[in-house]
VOPAGU-2260 file (C-alpha; in pm, 1 decimal, decimal comma):
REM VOPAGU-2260
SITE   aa  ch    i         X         Y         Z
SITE  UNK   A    0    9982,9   14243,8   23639,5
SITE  UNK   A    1   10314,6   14329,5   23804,8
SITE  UNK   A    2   10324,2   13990,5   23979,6
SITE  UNK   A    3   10290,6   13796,4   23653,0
SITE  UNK   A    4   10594,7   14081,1   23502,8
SITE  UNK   A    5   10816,1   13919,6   23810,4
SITE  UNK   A    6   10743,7   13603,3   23761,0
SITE  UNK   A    7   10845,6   13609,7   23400,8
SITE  UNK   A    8   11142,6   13824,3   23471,2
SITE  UNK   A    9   11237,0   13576,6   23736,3
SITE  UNK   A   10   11173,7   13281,0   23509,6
SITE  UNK   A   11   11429,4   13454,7   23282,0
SITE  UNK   A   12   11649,1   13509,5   23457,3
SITE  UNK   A   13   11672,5   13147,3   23656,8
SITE  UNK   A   14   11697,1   13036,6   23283,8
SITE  UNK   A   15   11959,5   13276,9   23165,4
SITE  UNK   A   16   12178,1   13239,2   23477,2
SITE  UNK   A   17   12100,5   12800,8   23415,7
SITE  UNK   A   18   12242,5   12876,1   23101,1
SITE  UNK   A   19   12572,6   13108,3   23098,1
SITE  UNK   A   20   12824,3   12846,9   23190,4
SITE  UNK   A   21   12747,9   12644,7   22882,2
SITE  UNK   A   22   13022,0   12893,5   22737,1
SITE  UNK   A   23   13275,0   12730,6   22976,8
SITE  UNK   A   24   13170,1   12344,7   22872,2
SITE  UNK   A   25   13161,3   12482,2   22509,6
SITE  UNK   A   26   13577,6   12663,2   22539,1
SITE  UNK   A   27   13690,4   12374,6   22710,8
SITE  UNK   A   28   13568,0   12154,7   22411,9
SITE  UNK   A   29   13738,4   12379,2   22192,0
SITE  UNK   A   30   14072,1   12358,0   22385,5
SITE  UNK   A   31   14069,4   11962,5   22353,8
SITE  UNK   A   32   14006,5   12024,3   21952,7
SITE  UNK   A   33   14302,4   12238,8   21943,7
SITE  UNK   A   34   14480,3   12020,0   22147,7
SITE  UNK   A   35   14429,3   11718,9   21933,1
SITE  UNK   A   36   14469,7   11916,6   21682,2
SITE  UNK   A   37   14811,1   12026,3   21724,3
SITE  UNK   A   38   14983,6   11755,7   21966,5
SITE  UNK   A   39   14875,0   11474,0   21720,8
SITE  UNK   A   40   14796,5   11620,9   21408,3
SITE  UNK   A   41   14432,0   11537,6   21388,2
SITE  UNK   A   42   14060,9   11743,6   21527,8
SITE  UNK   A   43   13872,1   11500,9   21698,6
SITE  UNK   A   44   13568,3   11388,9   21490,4
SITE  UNK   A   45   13325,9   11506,9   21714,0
SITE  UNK   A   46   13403,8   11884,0   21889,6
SITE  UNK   A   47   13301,2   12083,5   21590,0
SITE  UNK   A   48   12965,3   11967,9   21552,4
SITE  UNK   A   49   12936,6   12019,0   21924,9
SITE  UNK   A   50   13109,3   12310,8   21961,5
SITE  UNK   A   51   12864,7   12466,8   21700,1
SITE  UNK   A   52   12529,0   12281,4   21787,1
SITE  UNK   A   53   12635,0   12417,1   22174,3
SITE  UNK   A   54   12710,9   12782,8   22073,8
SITE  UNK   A   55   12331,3   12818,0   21886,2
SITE  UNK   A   56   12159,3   12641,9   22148,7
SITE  UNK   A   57   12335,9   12908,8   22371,0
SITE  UNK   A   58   12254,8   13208,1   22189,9
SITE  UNK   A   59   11915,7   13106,8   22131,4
SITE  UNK   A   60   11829,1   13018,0   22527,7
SITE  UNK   A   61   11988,4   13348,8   22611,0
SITE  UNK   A   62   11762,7   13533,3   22360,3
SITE  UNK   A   63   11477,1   13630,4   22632,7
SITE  UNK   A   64   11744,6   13654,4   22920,4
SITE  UNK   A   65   11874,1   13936,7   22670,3
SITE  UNK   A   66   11556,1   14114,0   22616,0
SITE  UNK   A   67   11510,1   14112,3   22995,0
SITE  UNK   A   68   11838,2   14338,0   23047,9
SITE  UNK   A   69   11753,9   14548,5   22734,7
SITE  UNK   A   70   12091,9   14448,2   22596,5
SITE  UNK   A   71   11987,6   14410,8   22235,9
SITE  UNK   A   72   12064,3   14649,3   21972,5
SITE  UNK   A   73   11800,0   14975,1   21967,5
SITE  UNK   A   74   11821,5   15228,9   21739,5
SITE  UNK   A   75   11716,7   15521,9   21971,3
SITE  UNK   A   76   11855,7   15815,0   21778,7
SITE  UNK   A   77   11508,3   15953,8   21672,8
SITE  UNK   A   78   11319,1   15806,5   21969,8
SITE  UNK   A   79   11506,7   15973,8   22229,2
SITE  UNK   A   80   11385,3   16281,5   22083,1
SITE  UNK   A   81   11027,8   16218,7   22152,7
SITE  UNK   A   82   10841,9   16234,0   22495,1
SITE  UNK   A   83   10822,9   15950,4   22708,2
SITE  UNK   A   84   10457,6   15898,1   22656,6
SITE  UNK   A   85   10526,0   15819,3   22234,9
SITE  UNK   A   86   10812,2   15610,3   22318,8
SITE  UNK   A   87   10602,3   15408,7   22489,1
SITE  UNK   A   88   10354,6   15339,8   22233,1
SITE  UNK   A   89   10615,4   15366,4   21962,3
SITE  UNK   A   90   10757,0   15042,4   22185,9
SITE  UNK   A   91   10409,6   14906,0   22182,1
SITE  UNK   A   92   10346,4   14930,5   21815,1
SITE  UNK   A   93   10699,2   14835,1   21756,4
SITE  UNK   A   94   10639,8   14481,6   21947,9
SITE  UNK   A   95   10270,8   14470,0   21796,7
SITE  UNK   A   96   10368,5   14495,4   21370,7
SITE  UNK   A   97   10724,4   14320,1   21448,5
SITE  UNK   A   98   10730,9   14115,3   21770,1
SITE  UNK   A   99   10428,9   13921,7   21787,6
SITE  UNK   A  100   10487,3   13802,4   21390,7
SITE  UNK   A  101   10808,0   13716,6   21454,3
SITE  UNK   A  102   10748,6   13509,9   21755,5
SITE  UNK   A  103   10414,0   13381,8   21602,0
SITE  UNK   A  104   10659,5   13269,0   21285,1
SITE  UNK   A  105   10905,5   13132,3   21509,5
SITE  UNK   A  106   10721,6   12941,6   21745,0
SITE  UNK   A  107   10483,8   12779,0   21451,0
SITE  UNK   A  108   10755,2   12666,9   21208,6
SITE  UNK   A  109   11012,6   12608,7   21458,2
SITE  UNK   A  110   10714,6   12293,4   21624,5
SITE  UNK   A  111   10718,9   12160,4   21300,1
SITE  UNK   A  112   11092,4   12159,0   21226,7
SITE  UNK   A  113   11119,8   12002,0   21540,9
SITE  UNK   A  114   10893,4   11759,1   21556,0
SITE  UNK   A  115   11005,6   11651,0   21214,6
SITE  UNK   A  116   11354,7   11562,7   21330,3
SITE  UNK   A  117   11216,6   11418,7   21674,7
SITE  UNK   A  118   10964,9   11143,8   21455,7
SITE  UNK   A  119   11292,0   11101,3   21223,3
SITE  UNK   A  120   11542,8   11050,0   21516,1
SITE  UNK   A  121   11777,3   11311,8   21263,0
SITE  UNK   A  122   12140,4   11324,5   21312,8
SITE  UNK   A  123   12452,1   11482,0   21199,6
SITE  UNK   A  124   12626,4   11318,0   20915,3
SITE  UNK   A  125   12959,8   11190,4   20924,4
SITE  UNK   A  126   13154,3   10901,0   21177,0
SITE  UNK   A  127   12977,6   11028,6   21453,3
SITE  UNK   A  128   12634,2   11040,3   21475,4
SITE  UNK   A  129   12507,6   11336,9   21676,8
SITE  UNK   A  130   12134,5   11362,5   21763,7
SITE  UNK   A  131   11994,8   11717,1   21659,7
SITE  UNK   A  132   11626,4   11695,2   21738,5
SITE  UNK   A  133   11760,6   11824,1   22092,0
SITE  UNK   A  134   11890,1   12143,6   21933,3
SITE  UNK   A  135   11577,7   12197,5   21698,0
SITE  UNK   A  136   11319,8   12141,6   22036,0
SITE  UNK   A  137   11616,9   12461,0   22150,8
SITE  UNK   A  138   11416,8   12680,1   21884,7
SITE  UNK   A  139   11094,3   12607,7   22042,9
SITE  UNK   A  140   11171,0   12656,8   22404,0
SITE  UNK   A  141   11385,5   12986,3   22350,2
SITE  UNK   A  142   11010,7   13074,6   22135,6
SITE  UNK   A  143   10842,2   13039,5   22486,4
SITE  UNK   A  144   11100,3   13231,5   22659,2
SITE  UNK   A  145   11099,8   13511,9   22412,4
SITE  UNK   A  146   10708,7   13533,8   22359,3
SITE  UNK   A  147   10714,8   13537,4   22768,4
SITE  UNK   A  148   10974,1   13808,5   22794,1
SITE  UNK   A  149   10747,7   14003,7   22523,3
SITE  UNK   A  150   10445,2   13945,0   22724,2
SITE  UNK   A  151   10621,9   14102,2   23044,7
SITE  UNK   A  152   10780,6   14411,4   22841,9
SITE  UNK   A  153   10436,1   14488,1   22670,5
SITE  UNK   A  154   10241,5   14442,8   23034,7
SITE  UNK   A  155   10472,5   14691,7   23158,9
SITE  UNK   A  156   10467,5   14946,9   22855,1
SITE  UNK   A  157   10077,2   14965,5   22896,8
SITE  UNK   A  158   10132,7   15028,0   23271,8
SITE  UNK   A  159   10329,0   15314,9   23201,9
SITE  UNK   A  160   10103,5   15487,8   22934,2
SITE  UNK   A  161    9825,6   15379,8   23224,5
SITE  UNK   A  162   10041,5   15624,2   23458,8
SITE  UNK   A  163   10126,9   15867,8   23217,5
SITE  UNK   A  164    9766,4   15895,0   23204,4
SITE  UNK   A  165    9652,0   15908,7   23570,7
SITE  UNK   A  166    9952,8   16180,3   23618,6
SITE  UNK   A  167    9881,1   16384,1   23301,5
């Protein structure tokens, strides 16, 4: 059970680390908009669509790498309170009536969205057409990530309560 935790942690991670410099490519595309922008008067007709396709696609693939490092928002004030034994299957309920719905929602309707707009070919409108079935297959893969993440968080709650168990 652990082994499979590591690998998903690891696969996470790998992902998350594969991802972080996107933030660079994305800046650097804003700097040539502002450039443009203010050396000749006119944004370039492509950057903002980029820019903004980029920075979802980036928050999205560094959804799980998140969850991994706990860096997402808790609200602990009550939890904190209670032994260490209920928080952990107040984290298990918590990812059973909220978590698995979610992901379950996300990863069904997020396939069909994208497969949609990969059978259409879909692009942005305007002078420059931008292909955005590669951003819509982003919702399914960061789906994966997330429901992996979840499946390595939930092995390792019900190892603790296992543990509390055994030492109780």
């Amino acid at each position: 059970m652990i082994r499979i935790c590591k690998a998903i942690d690891a696969l996470n991670d790998w992902f998350g680390k594969l991802i972080a410099p996107v933030i660079a490519i994305i800046t650097l595309i804003v700097i040539y908009d502002i450039t443009l922008r203010y050396f000749w008067g006119r944004p370039s007709d492509w950057a903002f669509d980029i820019t903004k396709m980029l920075f979802g696609a980036y928050f999205m693939l560094l959804t799980a790498y998140g969850m991994r490092h706990c860096v997402h928002a808790e609200v602990d004030i009550v939890k904190r309170l209670l032994s260490h034994r209920v928080r952990t299957v107040t984290d298990l309920v918590g990812y059973l009536i909220f978590f698995t719905p979610f992901v379950w929602l996300l990863l069904t309707y997020g396939w069909d969205f994208a497969a949609r707009s990969w059978s259409r070919g879909e692009t942005t409108y305007g002078m420059v057409s931008i292909p955005i079935y590669p951003l819509k297959a982003v919702i399914v893969v960061t789906g994966v990530l997330i429901l992996l993440q979840g499946v390595s968080i939930v092995l390792r709650l019900f190892r603790e309560l296992k543990e509390d168990g055994h030492g109780a």
